[in-house]
N, C-alpha and C positions, 0 to 999 in steps of 0.2 A: 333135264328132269331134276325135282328139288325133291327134298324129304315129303313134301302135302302131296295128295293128289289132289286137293282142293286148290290148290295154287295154282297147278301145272293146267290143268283145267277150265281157270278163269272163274272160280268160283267166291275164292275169297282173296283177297288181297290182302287183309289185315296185317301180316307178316311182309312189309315192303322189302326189306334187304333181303328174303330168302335164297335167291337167286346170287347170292355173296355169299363165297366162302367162310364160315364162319370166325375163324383165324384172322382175316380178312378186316370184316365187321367190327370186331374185338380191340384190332390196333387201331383203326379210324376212333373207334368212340374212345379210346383212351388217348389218344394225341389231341381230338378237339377239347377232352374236357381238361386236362393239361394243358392247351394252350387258353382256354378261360382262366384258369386259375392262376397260373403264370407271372399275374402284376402282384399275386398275392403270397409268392415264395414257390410255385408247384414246380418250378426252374430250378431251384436250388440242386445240386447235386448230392444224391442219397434220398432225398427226400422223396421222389414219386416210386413207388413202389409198385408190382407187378398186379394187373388189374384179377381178380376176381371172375373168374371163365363160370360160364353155368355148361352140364349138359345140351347140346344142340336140339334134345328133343325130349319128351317125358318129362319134363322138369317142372309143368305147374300144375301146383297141388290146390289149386283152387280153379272153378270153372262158374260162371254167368252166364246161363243161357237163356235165350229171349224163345218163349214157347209158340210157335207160328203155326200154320195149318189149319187143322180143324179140329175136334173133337175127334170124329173116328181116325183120325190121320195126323198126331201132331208130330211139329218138327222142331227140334230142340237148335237156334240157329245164334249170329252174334249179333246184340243189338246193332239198330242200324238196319238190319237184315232183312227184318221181321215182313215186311212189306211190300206187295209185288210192285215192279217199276211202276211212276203211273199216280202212289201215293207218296204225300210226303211226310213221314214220319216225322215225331215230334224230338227236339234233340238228346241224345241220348251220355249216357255215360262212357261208350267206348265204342262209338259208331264205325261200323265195316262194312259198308254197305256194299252187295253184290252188285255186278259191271254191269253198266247200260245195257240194255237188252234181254237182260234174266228174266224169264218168265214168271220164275216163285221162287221161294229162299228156297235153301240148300241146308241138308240138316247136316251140320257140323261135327257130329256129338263123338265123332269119333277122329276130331282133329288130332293129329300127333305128336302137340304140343303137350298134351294129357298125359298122364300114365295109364296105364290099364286099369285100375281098378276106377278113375273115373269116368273112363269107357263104357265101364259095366253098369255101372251105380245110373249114369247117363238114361241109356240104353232100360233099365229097370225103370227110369222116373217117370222115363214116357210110355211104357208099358203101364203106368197106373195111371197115368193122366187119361190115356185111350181105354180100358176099360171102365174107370170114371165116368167119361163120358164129360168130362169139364173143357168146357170151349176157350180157345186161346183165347184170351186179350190184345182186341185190334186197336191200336195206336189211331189209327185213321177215323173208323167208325165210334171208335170210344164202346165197343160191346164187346163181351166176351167177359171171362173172370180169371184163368191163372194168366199170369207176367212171367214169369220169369222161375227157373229151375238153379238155384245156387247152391254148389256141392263143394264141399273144404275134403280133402281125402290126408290123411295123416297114416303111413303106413297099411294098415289093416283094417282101416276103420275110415267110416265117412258121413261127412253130418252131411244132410240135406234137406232145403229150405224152399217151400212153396209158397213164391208171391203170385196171393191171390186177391183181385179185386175185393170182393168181400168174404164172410162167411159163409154164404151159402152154399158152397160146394163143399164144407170141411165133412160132413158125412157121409159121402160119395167115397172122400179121400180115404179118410180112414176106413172105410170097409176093403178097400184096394191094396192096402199097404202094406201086407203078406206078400207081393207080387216084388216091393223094392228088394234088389240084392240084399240078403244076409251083412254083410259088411256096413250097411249103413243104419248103426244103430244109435245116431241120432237124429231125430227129424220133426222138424216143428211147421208152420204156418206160419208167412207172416203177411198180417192183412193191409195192404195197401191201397186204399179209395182213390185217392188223387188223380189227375190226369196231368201229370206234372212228370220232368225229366231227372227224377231220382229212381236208385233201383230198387227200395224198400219201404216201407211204412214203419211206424214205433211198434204199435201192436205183436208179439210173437205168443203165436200158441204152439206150447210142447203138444209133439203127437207120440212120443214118447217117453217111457220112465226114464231112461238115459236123457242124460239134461245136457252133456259134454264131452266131448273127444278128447284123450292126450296126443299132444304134438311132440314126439322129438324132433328138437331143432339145437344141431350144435350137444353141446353137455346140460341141457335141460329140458325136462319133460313140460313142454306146454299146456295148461289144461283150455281148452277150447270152449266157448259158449257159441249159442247161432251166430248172433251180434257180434262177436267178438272179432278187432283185424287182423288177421296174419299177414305173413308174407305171400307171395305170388310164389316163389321159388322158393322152398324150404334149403335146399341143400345149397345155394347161394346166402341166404339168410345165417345156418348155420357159421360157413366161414365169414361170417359180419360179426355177428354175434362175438366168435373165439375172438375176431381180431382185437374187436376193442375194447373186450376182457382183456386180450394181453397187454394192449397198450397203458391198460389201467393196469396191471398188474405191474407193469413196470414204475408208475409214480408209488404203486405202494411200497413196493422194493428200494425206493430212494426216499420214503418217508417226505416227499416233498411239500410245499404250501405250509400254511400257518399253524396246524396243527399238535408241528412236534413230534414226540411221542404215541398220540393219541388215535394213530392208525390213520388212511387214507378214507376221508366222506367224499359223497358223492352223491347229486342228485342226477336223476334219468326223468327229464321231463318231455311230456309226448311220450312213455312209457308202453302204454299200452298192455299188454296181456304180462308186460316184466321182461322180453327177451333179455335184451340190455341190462338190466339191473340183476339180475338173477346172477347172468354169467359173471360181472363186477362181485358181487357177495360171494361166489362159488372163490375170486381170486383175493379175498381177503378185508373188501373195502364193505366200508357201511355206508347203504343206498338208502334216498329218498323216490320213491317213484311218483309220480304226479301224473294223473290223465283223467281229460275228462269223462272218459265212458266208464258208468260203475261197474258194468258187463264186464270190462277190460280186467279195472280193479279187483274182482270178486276171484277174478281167474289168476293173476299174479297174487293177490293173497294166499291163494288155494296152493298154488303149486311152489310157492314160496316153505308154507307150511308142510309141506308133503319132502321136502329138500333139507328139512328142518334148519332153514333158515330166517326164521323170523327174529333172532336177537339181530340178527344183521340186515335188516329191511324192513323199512315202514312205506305204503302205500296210499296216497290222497286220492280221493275224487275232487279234482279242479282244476280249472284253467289254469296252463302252465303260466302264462304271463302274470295274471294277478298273483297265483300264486307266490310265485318268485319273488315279486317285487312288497311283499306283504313280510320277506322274512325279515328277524332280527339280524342287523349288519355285522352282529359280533358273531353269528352263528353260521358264515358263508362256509360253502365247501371246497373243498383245494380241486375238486372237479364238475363239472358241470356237463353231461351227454344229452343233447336235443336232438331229436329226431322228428322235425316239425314235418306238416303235409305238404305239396307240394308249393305251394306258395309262399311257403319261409318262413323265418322268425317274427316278420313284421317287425317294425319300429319302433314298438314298442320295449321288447324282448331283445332285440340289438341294442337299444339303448342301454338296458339295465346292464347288458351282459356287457358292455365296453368300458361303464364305469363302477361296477361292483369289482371288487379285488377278487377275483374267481381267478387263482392261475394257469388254471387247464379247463380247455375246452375239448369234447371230441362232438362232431357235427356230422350226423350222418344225414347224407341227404336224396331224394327223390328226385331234386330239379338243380341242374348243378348254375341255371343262370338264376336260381333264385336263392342260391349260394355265395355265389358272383357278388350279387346284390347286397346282402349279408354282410359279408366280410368287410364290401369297403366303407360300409358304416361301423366297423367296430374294425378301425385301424391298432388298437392297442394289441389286438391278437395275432400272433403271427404262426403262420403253415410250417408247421414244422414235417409233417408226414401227411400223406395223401394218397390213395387206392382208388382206384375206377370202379364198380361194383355191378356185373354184367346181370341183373333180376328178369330183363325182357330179349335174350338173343334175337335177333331177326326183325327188329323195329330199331328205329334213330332215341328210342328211351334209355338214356344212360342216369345212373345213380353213382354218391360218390361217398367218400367218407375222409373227413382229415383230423388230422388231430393240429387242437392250437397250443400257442403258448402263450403268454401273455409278456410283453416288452419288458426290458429293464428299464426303468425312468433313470434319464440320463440328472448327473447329479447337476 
């Protein structure tokens, strides 16, 4: 028997390693992604560091549910799922599809990966979908209007996000919305047309005054928009966050790089909402943040100024690569923190970063072979510290984060 009864049962398989002790799990993925890194310094003695453990269960604070069933009857399930055997769904963003022979999806909403309060908020969203009366959206048939139930839960509070084919159901919705949990007071629309394998549309309609949730994560208060990306794992995220505050905190303490006197800079591109750059500002260093979503920006502005730290933090809307490579050379920073998507810095952004004089890098990353990849195009940096960073227990998903240093040019 494992923690799901959905597992044990043949219902979802999503969670592959379940059935491994989590202890277990933890050193496998931190010995493979150690031996990836390996040609790149992760060998070095002192340098790999004790990997980053999440809770085995309750730990994500965000949920995706694909809304299956019917109108009087929906089921809140994980994509992939949506579809009785028979159809072939269209490809999805994080396909689990239930085992050959399943009659009809399985409602999920009370997997144990969740905490309770997205239990409840769950549990509440399909209580208003079915007195609504709004019909799933069938991948197969292409009929139907809500997609998809996406809930961000922060503490006491929980934003929740209706993708709906179109607008036609929003007054159904809102007449309903007294039914959602108390705790979830923020909740918008968001209108997705497409028959394509994304899980959102641009379009969000506020369905309520509250526009944003605060997230504690680590020593900063997140301010949250719909759009806006968090972590999966908040209480994982937080010890990321502290880490590579301290790691920066330590080049500030050594006054290191070009600057002198003039205090430790630093940019945070792929920023985001400011984890990363907040917690660097809280240890002393003056932060650039760059990120493409303005959603993101408004929200590290927001919580920046709430921290009253804006003399120490400025925030762009822009792609990190151009952006970067668009700065004045006389005005580089003694550190540089990317946090790229899964698919890495690209070629371009390895390139800048190999031959701009940036003497510290910290990289934290999602995909550690596209890290891999990374590193051996910018040979001048070298792994000085490196953590495993456990965001997904119970899947082969491992995240990593290392800090570089930049060679000494032999004379």
């Amino acid at each position: 028997m494992t923690l799901c009864a959905h597992f044990d049962r043949g219902e979802c398989r999503s969670c592959t390693l379940l059935p491994q002790p989590y202890p277990a799990q933890l050193q496998d993925r931190d010995s493979q992604v150690r031996g990836l890194l390996e040609p790149f310094g992760a060998g070095t003695d002192g340098c790999w560091l004790p990997p980053i453990a999440s809770a085995p269960a309750g730990f994500r604070t965000k949920a995706k549910m694909v809304v299956a069933g019917t109108a009087a009857d929906p089921i809140l399930t994980l994509p992939g799922a949506e579809e009785p055997v028979g159809h072939s769904p269209a490809p999805s963003v994080s396909a689990a599809p239930a085992p050959a022979g399943a009659a009809a999806p399985v409602d999920l909403a009370d997997c144990p990966l969740y905490p309770p309060i997205i239990h409840d908020v769950l549990a509440s969203a399909r209580e208003v979908i079915r007195r609504a009366q709004i019909p799933p959206y069938s991948v197969a048939r292409r009929r139907g209007e809500v997609k998809f139930v996406l809930v961000t839960a922060a503490e006491d509070q929980a934003l929740v996000r209706f993708v709906l084919r179109s607008d036609s159901a929003l007054g159904r919705l809102r007449e309903h919305l007294d039914k959602l949990d108390p705790r979830a007071v923020v909740v918008s629309a968001n209108i997705h047309p497409e028959h394509v394998a994304r899980l959102e549309g641009d379009e969000e309609i506020p369905l309520t005054e509250q526009r944003a949730i605060t997230m504690p994560v680590g020593d900063v208060p997140l301010r949250v928009l719909p759009q806006s990306f968090t972590q999966t794992n908040t209480d994982v995220a937080a010890q990321l966050y502290r880490q590579v505050g301290d790691w920066a905190a330590e080049l500030v303490d050594e006054n290191s790089g070009p600057n002198g006197g003039a205090g430790l800079r630093a940019w945070d591109l792929y920023c985001g909402v400011g984890g990363f750059a907040l917690h660097l500002a809280q240890r002393g260093a003056v932060v650039t943040g760059v990120e493409i979503s303005a959603d993101a920006i408004d929200s590290a502005r927001a919580t920046a100024e709430a921290l009253g730290l804006t003399d120490s933090t400025g925030f762009h809307v822009a792609d990190a690569t151009a952006w970067a490579r668009e700065q004045d050379p006389s005005a580089l920073p003694d550190l540089a923190v990317v946090n790229p998507p899964r698919r890495g810095l690209g070629p371009d952004l390895t390139a800048y970063l190999e031959s701009a004089p940036i003497p510290h890098v910290i990289y934290s990353s999602c995909s550690p072979a596209s890290l891999a990849r990374d590193l051996a195009a910018m040979p001048s940096l070298r792994l000085v510290r490196g953590r495993v960073v456990d965001m997904f227990p119970h899947t082969p998903h491992a995240e990593v984060v290392v800090q570089l240093t930049r060679k000494e040019k032999r004379a």
